[in-house]
Wavefront OBJ file of the C-alpha trace (Angstrom):
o trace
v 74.207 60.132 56.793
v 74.739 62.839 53.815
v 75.576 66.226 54.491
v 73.688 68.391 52.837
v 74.641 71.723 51.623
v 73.473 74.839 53.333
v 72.317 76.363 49.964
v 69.160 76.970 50.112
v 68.891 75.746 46.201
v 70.902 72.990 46.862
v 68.927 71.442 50.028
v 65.508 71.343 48.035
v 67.145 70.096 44.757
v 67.770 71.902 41.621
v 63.884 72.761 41.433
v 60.790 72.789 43.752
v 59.325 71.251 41.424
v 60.872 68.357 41.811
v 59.127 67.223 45.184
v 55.159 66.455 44.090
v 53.545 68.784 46.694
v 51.402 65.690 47.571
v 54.586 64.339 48.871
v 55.259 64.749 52.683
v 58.693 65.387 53.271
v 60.459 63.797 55.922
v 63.912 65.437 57.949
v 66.149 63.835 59.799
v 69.171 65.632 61.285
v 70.986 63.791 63.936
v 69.060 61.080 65.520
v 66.114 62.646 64.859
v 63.022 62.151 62.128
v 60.333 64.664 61.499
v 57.410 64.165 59.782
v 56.378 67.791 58.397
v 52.829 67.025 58.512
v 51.570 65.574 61.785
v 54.504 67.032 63.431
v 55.749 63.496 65.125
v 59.351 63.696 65.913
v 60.791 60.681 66.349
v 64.121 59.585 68.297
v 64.734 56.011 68.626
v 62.068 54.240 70.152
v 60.359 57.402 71.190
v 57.985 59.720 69.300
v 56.903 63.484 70.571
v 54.094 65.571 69.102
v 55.169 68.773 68.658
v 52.947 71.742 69.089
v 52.318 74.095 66.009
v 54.708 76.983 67.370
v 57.550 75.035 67.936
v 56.828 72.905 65.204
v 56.805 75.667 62.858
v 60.268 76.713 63.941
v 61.715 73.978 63.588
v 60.512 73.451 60.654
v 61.575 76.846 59.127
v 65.131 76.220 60.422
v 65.429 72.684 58.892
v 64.224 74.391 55.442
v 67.853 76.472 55.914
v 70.497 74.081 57.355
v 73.517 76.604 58.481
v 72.029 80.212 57.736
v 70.331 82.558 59.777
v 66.878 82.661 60.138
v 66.000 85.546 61.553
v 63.267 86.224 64.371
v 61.280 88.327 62.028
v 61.136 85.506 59.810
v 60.206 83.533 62.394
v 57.340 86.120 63.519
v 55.890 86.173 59.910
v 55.972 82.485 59.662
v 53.811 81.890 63.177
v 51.746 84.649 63.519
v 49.226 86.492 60.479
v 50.503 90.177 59.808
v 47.288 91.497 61.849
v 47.519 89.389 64.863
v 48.287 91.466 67.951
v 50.292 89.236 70.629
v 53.963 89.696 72.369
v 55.850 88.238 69.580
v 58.974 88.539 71.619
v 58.040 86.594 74.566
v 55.672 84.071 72.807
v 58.624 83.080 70.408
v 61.222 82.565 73.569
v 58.640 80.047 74.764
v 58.085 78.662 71.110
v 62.037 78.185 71.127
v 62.442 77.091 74.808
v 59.440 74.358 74.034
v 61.518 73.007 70.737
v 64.841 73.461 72.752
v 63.353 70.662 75.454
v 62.030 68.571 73.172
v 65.372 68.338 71.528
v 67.493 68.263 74.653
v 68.836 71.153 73.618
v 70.146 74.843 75.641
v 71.164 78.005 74.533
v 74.172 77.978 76.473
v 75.506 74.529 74.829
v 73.819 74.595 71.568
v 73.936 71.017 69.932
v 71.180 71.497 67.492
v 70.020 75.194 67.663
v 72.705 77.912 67.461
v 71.209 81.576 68.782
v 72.962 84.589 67.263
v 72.294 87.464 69.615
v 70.037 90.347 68.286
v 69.663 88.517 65.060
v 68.444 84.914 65.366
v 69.171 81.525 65.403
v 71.210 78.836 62.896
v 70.523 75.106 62.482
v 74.176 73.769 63.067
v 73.863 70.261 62.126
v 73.240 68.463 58.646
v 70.150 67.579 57.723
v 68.827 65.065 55.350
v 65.174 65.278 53.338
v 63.747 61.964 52.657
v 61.365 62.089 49.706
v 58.607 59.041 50.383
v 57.989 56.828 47.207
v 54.473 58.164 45.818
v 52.010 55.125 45.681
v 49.871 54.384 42.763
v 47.123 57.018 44.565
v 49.600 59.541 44.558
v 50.424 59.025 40.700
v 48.408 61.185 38.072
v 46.387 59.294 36.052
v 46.385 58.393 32.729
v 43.834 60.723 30.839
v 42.952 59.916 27.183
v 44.034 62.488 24.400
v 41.341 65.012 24.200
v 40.782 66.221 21.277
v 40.678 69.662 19.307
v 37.202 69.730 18.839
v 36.110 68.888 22.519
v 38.648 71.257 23.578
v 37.224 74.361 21.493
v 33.684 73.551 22.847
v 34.926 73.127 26.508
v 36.112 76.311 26.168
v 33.437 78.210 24.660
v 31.400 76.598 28.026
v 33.696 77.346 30.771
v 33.440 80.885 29.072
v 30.041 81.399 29.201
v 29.962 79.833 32.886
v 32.874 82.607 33.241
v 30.054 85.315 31.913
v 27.207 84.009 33.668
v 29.050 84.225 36.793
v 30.582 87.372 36.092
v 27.388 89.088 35.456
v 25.751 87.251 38.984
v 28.592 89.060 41.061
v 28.186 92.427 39.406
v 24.171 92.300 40.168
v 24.419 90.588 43.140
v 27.492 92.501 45.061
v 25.933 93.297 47.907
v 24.769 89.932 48.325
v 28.108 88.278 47.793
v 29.878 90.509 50.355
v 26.674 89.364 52.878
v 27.498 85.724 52.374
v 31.883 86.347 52.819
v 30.465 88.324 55.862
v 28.751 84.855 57.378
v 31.162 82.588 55.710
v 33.782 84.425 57.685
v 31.921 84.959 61.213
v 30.999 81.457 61.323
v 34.970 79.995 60.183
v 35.905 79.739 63.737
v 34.313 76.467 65.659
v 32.480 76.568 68.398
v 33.784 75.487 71.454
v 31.795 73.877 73.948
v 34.834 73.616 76.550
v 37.405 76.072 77.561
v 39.681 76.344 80.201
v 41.881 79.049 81.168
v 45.007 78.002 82.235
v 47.294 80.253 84.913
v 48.605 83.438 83.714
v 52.183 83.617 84.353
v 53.314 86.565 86.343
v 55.911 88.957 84.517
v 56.611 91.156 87.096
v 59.551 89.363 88.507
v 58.209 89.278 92.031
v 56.884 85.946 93.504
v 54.910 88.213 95.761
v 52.712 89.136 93.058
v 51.642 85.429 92.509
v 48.206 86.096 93.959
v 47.763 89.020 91.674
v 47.949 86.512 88.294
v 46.221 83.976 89.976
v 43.892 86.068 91.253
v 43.066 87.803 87.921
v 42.986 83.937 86.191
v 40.090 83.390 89.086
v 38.222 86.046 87.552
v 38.836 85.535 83.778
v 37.135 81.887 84.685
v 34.576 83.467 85.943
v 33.329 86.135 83.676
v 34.002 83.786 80.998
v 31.665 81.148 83.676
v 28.872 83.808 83.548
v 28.479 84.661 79.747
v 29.432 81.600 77.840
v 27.469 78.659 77.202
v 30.329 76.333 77.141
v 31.946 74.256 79.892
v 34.685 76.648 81.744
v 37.037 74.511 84.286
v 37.219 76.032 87.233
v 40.016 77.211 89.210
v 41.310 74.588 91.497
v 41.597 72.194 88.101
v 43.779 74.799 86.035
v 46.031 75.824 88.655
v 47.612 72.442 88.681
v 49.178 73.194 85.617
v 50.884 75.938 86.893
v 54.522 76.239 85.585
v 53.717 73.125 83.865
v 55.805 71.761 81.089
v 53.014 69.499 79.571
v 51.638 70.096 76.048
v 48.238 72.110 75.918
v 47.171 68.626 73.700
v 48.065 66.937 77.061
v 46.548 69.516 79.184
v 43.072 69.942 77.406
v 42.862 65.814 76.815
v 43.424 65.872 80.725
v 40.649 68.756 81.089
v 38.836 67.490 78.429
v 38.111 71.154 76.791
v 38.661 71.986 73.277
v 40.595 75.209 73.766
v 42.928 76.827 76.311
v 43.642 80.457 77.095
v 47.260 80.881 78.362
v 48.955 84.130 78.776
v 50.806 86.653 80.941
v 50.581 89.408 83.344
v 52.270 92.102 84.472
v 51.250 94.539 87.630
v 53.691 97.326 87.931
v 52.456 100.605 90.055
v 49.175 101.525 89.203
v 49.268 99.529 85.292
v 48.101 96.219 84.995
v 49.083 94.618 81.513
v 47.743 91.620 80.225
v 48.568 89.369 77.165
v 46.557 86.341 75.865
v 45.910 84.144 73.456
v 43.023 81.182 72.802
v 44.724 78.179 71.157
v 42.517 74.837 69.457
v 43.307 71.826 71.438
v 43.093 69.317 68.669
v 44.694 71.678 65.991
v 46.917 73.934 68.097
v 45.516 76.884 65.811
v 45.785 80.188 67.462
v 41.757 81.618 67.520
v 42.470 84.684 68.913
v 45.307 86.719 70.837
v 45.621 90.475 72.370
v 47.605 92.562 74.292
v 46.176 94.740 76.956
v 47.051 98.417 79.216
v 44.907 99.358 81.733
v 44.927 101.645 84.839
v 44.521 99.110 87.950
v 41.858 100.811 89.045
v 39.687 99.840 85.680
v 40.850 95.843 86.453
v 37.277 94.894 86.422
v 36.380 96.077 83.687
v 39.678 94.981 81.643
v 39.242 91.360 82.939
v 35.074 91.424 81.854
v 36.574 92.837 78.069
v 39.320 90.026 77.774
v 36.350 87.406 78.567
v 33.659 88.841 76.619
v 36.455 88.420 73.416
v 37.243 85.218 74.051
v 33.773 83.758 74.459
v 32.540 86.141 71.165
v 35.842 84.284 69.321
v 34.232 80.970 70.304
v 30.762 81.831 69.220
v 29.789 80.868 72.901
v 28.251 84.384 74.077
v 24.985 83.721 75.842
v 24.504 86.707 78.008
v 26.246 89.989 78.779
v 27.905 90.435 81.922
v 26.835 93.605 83.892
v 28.539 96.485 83.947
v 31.680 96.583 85.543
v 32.668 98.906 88.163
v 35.925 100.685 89.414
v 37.560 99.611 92.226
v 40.327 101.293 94.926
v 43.619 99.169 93.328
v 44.601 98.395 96.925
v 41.501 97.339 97.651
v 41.637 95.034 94.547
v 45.078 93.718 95.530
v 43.752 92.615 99.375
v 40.777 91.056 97.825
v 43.576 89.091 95.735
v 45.420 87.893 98.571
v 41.834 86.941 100.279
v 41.364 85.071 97.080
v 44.729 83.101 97.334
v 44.230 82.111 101.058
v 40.796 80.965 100.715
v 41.735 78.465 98.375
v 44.595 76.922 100.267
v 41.783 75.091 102.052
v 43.454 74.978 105.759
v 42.472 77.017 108.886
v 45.205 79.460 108.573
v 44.429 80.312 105.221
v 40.081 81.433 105.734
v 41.755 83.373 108.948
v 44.111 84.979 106.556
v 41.559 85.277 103.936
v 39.332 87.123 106.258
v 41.687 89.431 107.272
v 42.459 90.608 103.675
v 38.956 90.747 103.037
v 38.391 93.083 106.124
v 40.936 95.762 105.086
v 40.037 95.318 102.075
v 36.505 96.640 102.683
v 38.121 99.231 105.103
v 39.621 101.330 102.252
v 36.625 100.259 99.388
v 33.358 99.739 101.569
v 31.857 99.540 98.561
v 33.523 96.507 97.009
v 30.155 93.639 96.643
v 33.178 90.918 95.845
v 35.198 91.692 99.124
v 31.871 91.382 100.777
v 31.199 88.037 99.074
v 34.979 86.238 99.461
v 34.210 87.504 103.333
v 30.962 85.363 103.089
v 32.600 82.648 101.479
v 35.247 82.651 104.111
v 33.203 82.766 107.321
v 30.740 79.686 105.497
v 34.326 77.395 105.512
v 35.708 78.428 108.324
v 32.600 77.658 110.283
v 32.314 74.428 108.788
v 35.706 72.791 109.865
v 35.374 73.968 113.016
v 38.062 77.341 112.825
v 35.662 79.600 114.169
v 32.454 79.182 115.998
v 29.092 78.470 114.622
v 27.576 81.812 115.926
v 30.783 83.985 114.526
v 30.257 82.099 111.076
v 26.573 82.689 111.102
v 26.498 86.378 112.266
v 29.948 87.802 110.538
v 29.488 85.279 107.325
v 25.389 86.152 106.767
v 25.929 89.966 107.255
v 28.709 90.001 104.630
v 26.376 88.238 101.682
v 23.533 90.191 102.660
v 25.833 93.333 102.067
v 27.709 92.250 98.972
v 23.451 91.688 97.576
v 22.773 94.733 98.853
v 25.589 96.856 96.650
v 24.971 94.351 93.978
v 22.413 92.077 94.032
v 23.581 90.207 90.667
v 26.709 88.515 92.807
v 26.025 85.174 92.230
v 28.924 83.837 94.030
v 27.104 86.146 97.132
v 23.641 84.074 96.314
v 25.447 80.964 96.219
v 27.106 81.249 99.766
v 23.596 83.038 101.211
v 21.934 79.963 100.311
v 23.941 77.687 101.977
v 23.759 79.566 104.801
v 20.405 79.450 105.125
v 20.633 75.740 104.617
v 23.114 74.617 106.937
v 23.017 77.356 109.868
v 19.136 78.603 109.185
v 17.889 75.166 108.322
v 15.073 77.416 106.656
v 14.728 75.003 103.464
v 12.712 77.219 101.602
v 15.039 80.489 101.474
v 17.765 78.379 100.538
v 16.237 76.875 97.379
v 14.894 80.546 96.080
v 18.436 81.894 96.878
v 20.128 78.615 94.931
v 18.058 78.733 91.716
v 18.903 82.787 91.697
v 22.726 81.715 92.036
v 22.352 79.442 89.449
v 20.672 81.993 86.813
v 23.352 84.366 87.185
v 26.201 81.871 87.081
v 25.598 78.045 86.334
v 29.360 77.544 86.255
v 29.861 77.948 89.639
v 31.935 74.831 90.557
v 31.782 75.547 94.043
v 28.563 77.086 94.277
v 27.126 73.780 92.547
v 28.809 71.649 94.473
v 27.016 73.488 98.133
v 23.716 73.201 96.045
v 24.132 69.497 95.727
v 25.031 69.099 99.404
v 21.932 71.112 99.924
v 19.738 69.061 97.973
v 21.434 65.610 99.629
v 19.982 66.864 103.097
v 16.687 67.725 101.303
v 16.879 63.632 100.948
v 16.357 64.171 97.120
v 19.574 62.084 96.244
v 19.414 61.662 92.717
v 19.073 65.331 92.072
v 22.195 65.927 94.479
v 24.187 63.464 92.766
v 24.179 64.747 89.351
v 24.360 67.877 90.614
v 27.661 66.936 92.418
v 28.667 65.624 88.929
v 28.217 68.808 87.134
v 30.117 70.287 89.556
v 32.811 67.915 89.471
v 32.955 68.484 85.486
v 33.560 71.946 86.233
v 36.190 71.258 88.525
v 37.880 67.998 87.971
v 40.655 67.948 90.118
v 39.200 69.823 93.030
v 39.715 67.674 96.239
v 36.451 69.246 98.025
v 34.217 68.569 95.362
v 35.401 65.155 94.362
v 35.148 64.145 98.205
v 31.839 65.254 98.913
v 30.504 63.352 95.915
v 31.433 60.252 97.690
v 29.637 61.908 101.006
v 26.526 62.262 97.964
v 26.752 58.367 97.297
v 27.759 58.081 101.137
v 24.232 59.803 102.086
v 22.444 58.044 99.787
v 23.368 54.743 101.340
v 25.364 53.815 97.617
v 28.207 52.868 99.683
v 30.064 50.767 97.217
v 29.781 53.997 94.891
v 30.777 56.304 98.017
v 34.207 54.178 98.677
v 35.075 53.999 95.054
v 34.745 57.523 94.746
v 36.712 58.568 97.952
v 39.239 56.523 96.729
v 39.374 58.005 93.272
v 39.614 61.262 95.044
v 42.758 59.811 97.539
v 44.113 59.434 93.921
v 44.394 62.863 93.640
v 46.079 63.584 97.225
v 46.608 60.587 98.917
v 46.363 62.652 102.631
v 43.075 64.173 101.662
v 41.430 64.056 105.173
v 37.948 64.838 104.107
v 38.287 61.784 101.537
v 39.579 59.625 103.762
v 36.359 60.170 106.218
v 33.736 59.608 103.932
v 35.989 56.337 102.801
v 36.017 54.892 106.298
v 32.654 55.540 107.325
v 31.509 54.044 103.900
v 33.934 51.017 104.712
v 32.370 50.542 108.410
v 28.726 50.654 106.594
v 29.930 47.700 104.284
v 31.261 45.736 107.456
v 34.888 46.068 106.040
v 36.646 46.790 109.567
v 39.670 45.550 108.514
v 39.811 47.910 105.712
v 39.261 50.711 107.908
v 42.059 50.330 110.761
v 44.255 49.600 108.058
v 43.057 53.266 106.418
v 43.360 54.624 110.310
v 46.760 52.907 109.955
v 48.042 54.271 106.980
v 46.855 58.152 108.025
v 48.747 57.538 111.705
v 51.260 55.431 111.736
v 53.290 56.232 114.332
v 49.824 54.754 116.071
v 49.470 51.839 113.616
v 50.639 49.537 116.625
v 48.016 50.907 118.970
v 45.484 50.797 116.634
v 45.432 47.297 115.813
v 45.973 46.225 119.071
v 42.733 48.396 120.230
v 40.814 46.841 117.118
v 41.771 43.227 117.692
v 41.035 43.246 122.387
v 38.456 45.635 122.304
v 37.193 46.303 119.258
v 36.408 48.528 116.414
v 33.517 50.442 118.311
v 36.367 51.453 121.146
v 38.490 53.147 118.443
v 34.950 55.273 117.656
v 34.636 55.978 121.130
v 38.185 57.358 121.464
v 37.502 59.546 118.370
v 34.055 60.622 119.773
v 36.000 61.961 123.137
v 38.942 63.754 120.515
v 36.267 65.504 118.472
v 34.572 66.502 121.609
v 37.437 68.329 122.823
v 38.221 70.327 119.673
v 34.266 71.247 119.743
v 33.075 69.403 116.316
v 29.678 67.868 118.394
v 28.119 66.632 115.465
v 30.986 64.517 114.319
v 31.585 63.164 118.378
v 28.062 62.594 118.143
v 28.212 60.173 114.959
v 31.106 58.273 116.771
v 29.116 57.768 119.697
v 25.933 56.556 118.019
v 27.727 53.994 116.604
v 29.659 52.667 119.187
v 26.876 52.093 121.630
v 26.993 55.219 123.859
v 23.722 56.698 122.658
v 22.781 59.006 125.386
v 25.801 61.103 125.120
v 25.110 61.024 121.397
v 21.314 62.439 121.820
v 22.829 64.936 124.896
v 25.812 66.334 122.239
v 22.993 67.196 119.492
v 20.697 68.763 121.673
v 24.149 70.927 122.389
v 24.027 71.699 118.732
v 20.877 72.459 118.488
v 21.173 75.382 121.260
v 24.184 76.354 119.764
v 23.474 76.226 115.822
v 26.098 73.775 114.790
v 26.695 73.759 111.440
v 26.293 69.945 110.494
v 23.313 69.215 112.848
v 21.297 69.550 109.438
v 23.220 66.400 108.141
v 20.782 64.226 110.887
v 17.892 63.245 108.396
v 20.358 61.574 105.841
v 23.401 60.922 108.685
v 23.520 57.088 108.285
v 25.717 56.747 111.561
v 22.620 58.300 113.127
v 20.406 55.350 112.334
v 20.360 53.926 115.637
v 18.886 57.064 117.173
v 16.008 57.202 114.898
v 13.464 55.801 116.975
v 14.166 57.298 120.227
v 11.384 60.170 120.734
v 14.540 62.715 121.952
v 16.022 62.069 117.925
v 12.300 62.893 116.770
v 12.031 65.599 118.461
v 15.611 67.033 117.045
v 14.482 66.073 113.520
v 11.464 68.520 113.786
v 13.920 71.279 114.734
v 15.464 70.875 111.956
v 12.379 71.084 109.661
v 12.966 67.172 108.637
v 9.877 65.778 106.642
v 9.391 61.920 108.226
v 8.540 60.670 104.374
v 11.750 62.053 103.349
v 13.650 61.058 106.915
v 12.318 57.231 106.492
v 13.706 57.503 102.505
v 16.916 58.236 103.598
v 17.359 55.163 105.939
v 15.738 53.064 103.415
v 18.838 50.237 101.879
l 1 2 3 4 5 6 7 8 9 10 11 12 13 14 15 16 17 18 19 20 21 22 23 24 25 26 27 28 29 30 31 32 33 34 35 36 37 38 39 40 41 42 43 44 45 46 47 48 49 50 51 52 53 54 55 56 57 58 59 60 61 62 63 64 65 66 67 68 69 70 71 72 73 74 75 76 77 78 79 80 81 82 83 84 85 86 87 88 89 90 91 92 93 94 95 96 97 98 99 100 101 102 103 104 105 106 107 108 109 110 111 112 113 114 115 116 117 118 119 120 121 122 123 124 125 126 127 128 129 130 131 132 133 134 135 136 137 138 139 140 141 142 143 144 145 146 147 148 149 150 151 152 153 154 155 156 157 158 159 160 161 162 163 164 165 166 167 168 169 170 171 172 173 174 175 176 177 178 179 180 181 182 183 184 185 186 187 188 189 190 191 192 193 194 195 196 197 198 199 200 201 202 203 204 205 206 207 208 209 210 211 212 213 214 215 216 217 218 219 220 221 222 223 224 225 226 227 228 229 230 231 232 233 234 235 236 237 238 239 240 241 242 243 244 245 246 247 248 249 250 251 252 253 254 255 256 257 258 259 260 261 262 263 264 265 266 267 268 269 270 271 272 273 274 275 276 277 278 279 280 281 282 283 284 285 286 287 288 289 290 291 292 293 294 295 296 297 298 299 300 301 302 303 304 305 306 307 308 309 310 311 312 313 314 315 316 317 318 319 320 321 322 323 324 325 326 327 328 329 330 331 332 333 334 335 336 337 338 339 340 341 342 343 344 345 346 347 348 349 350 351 352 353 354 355 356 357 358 359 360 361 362 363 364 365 366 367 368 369 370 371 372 373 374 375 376 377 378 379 380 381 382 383 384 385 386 387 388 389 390 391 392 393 394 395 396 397 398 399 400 401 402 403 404 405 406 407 408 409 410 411 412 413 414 415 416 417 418 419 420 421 422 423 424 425 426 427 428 429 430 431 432 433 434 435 436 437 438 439 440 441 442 443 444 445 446 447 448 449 450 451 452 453 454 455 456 457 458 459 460 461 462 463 464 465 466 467 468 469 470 471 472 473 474 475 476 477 478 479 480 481 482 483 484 485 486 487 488 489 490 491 492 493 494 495 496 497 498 499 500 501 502 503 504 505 506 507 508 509 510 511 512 513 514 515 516 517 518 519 520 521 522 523 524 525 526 527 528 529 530 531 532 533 534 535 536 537 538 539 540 541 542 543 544 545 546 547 548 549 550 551 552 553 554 555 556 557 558 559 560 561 562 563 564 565 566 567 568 569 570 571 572 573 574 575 576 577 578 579 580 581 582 583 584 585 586 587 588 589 590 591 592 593 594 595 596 597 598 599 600 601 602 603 604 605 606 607 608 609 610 611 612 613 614 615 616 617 618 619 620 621 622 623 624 625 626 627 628 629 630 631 632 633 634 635 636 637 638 639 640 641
C-alpha cells in the first residue's frame, strides 16, 4: 500500500482538476475501503453503512491524512451556519459512532488520534483510488461549431438574458412568492415518525423516568396534531441506549424519520435538545435547543411537537392550550408514568401511589387524574385490586380529569372502557370511544381497548383491524400484539389467533398473556399435545407432573386443577372458563353468577367466550347473557365456526 503524503496538495494530486468530479473517489487506509458516495465501508468480507454524521467526519479527516482537523471544521462541515443544535455533544456521538464502526477508542487510537481542546488527526496512510471513467462518463465528441452559429447563439441567449431580465424586474414580487413556496414545500412529507428515547444528561439514573416520561409526551402531542403515523411508546423505548443505526431503527419501525435527542432536569430548569433526521437520507430536517422553567414543561413539550410536525408538513390540528403545572407534581406524575408501563402488579400499585400525591400537591392536574384512571382500569383487570375498588377509585378519577379538561382523550379512552367492561352499558362506551378517537386517533393503547370493546360487541371484523391499527402504532408492544390473537381467538380464527400469539412469544418468549390466548386457541384446534408441551415449557420444574396428569387422566383434569388455582387468587371468570370446559358446569354457571353480583371485570367477555360454548343453552347462561345486555343475533354469531 502507498503512503501518501500528508500535504494537503500532494494527497489530491498536483490539481483538483485532475479528478473528473463525475468520478467517485474511493479511500482505503488500513484494511478499510470507503466509497465517498453511498458511504459503504468495507472491511474484508464485511460492509457497514455509515450514517451521514459520522460519515462526514470521516470523510473530512481522510481528505487530510496527518493534520489537524479541527472541531470547528468539523461543525461547519455537518451542520448549516444557522442550525441551532449542541454541536459539542452531537459531534462526540458523531465521533463515538465512527470510532465503533472502526474498532477504534480514544484511549488507544489506531485510526483516529484526538488532540485535546483542538481536534482530532488521521494517523494512518491513506490511499485514493480514482475509478476508470466508462465511455458514459467520457465527454463527447461535439462537432466544430462554427463562427457564424456562434455569433447568432449569442445574440439569442442575450435576448433570452433580456427577456428574462425584464420578467424579474416586473414580476419581483411574484418571483419572491414562488422562492417562498418552492422553499416551504422543499422538505418531504413524512407520513411516519417516531420519537426515539431522549437520553438523560443529568447524570442521575434516578431521573430516567423524567426523559422517558417527557419522550411519552412528545409522542403524544406529536399523536394528537399530526396526520402521520407516530409509534408509540412501548415500541421506541426498546431502542433505548441502543447502538443500532437510525436506518436500522426506522426500517425496524417502518417510519421515515426519527427524533432523537437529550434532556437535562436540573432544579427547577428543564433543557431539551432535538433534532428530526430522514431515515432513507440521514438529512437533518430540523434541530433546536430548548430552556424552560419546569413549571412551563407542558407547554415546552406541546412547542417542540408542534415544530416538528410543522417541519414535516404533517400539522392537522392545534393542540389546546397548555397549562402550568406544580414541577413536583409533574415529576410524581412521571414516576406514575414509568410504573404503569412496567406492566406487573407492583408497578399500577406504585403508579397509583405517585398519581395520588401527585394530585395532593396539584388537584388540578386532568393528566394525574387520567394515569390514575388508567391505573385502576389495569389493575382491576389482572386481578391486583378488586373489581369494586377499580370501578369506584378508577371511574371517579376519568370523570375528574373530563371534568378539569374535558379534551383528555387518553381520560375518554379509559372512561369508555370502563363503561364497557365494568358498566356493560354498550351505548356510553361507544359515544365516549368515538370522542377519544377525535381528539387523539394515535392512541395505541386507547385503540387497542376500543378494539377489545368492539370484539365483545361481536362485530369482529371491525375489532380486528382496529387491533391492527393499533398494533401499527405500537409494534412491539406485548399487550397489544397479544390481544390481537385474543381478536382472532374471539372470532373463532383460531389458526390466525395461534399464529399471532406466537409471533407475539417472539417478542418475549415468557409473555403470560400470549401464552393464554395460544393454549386456549391450541385446545380449540384439538392440538393437546401442543398445549402440555406449552404448559411444559412455562413450568418446568412441573413438566413431569404435567404429562403424567395429561396422559392417566387427561387434559380436562389439568383445566380443572387450574379452575381450583384461579379460584383461589379470585379471577372467577377465568376458573369459570376452565370449568366449562372440563365438564364441571354447575360450578362454572354458580362462579359467574358470583361475578355478576360482584361486577367482575371479564364477565362481559361471555357472549364471544368460546370456552363458554357449552353453557349456552342452559336457561341460567341465558339469563347471565341478558345481564350483560348481550343481543342473541349477535351471541349466536359469535359461536357460529
Amino acid at each position: 500500500m502507498a503512503v501518501v503524503d500528508s500535504r494537503p496538495r500532494r494527497f489530491w494530486g498536483d490539481s483538483m482538476s485532475e479528478i473528473p468530479s463525475s468520478i467517485v473517489p474511493v479511500y482505503r487506509f488500513a484494511d478499510f475501503q470507503l466509497n465517498a458516495t453511498t458511504g459503504e465501508l468495507q472491511c474484508g468480507m464485511e460492509t457497514l453503512q455509515l450514517q451521514d454524521q459520522p460519515l462526514q467526519v470521516l470523510l473530512t479527516l481522510l481528505e487530510q491524512p496527518g493534520q489537524l482537523v479541527t472541531r470547528q471544521q468539523l461543525v461547519s462541515r455537518l451542520w448549516p451556519p444557522d442550525t441551532f443544535v449542541d454541536y459539542d455533544r452531537s459531534l462526540n456521538k458523531a465521533m463515538n459512532k465512527l470510532r465503533e464502526a472502526l474498532g477504534d477508542s480514544a484511549e488507544h487510537p489506531r485510526f483516529i488520534e484526538t488532540l485535546p481542546r483542538k481536534g482530532y488527526r488521521l494517523i494512518v496512510p491513506v490511499e485514493q483510488i480514482v475509478p476508470h471513467p466508462t465511455k458514459a462518463e467520457n465527454p463527447p465528441n461535439h462537432p466544430t461549431i462554427g463562427a457564424g452559429h456562434v455569433s447568432s447563439r449569442l445574440w439569442i441567449s442575450f435576448a433570452v438574458l433580456a427577456c428574462l431580465a425584464g420578467l424579474i424586474i416586473l414580476n419581483r414580487e411574484e418571483m419572491r412568492n414562488w422562492l417562498d413556496r418552492a422553499g416551504r414545500t422543499a422538505t418531504p412529507q413524512m407520513n411516519a415518525l417516531a420519537v426515539l428515547p431522549l437520553e438523560n444528561l443529568s447524570g442521575d439514573p434516578a431521573e430516567d423516568y423524567f426523559a422517558d416520561g417527557t419522550t411519552d409526551a412528545l409522542i403524544t402531542n406529536l399523536a394528537k396534531m399530526s396526520a402521520a403515523r407516530i409509534t408509540s411508546r412501548t415500541s421506541v423505548m426498546r431502542y433505548k441506549g441502543t447502538k443500532k443505526s437510525l436506518r436500522e431503527i426506522g426500517r425496524e419501525l417502518g417510519v421515515d424519520a426519527i427524533v432523537e435527542g437529550t434532556i437535562q432536569h436540573s432544579g427547577n430548569r428543564v433543557g431539551i435538545n432535538a433534532q428530526l433526521i430522514q431515515v432513507a437520507t440521514d438529512m437533518h430536517l430540523w434541530a433546536d435547543s430548548y430552556d424552560e422553567d419546569a413549571s412551563h414543561i407542558l407547554d415546552l413539550q406541546a412547542r417542540v411537537a408542534a415544530e416538528i410536525a410543522r417541519k414535516v408538513n404533517t400539522v392537522v390540528r392545534p393542540l389546546e392550550q397548555a397549562h402550568s403545572v406544580n414541577p413536583q407534581a409533574y415529576g410524581l406524575y412521571l414516576k406514575g408514568r414509568f410504573y404503569f408501563f412496567q406492566y406487573t402488579g407492583r408497578g399500577w400499585q406504585q403508579a397509583i401511589d405517585a398519581f395520588k400525591r401527585a394530585i395532593e400537591i396539584d388537584p388540578a392536574f386532568p393528566e394525574a387524574y387520567a394515569g390514575l384512571a388508567d391505573s385502576y382500569l389495569a389493575a382491576g383487570a389482572y386481578s391486583v385490586i378488586t373489581p369494586q375498588e377499580a370501578r369506584t377509585q378508577g371511574k371517579a378519577a376519568a370523570l375528574k380529569a373530563l371534568e378539569i379538561d374535558n379534551r383528555q382523550a387518553a381520560a375518554h379512552y379509559v372512561l369508555a372502557s370502563f363503561y364497557a367492561w365494568y358498566d356493560l352499558d354498550w351505548p356510553r362506551a361507544e359515544a365516549e370511544f368515538r370522542r377519544a378517537i377525535a381528539l387523539n386517533p394515535n392512541d395505541a393503547l386507547g385503540r387497542h381497548w376500543y378494539g377489545g370493546y368492539l370484539s365483545l360487541s361481536g362485530r369482529h371484523e371491525e375489532a380486528l383491524n382496529e387491533h391492527e391499527r393499533a398494533r401499527q402504532l405500537d409494534p412491539y408492544s406485548l399487550i397489544i400484539n397479544a390481544n390481537l390473537a385474543r381478536a382472532f381467538y374471539w372470532a373463532r380464527r383460531y389458526d390466525d389467533a395461534i399464529a399471532q400469539a406466537r409471533r407475539t412469544m417472539q417478542i418475549d418468549p415468557r409473555f403470560g398473556v400470549a401464552a393464554l390466548w395460544l393454549e386456549a386457541s391450541l385446545r380449540h384446534k384439538g392440538l393437546l399435545k401442543e398445549a402440555v408441551a406449552l404448559r411444559q415449557s412455562f413450568s418446568p420444574e412441573d413438566a413431569s407432573a404435567i404429562e403424567r396428569t395429561f396422559e392417566t387422566r387427561g387434559f380436562a383434569s389439568l383445566l380443572r386443577e387450574n379452575g381450583e388455582q384461579f379460584k383461589e387468587e379470585g379471577a372467577l371468570v377465568t376458573a369459570a372458563r376452565c370449568f366449562a370446559q372440563s365438564e364441571r358446569k354447575e360450578e362454572a354457571l354458580s362462579l359467574l353468577e358470583s361475578c355478576r353480583e360482584r361486577g367482575c371485570f371479564s364477565l362481559a367477555s361471555l357472549n364471544v367466550e368460546p370456552d363458554f360454548d357449552p353453557l349456552r343453552q342452559d336457561p341460567r347462561f341465558r339469563k347471565l347473557l341478558q345481564g350483560v345486555g348481550a343481543r342473541q343475533e349477535t351471541a349466536t354469531t359469535a359461536v357460529a365456526p
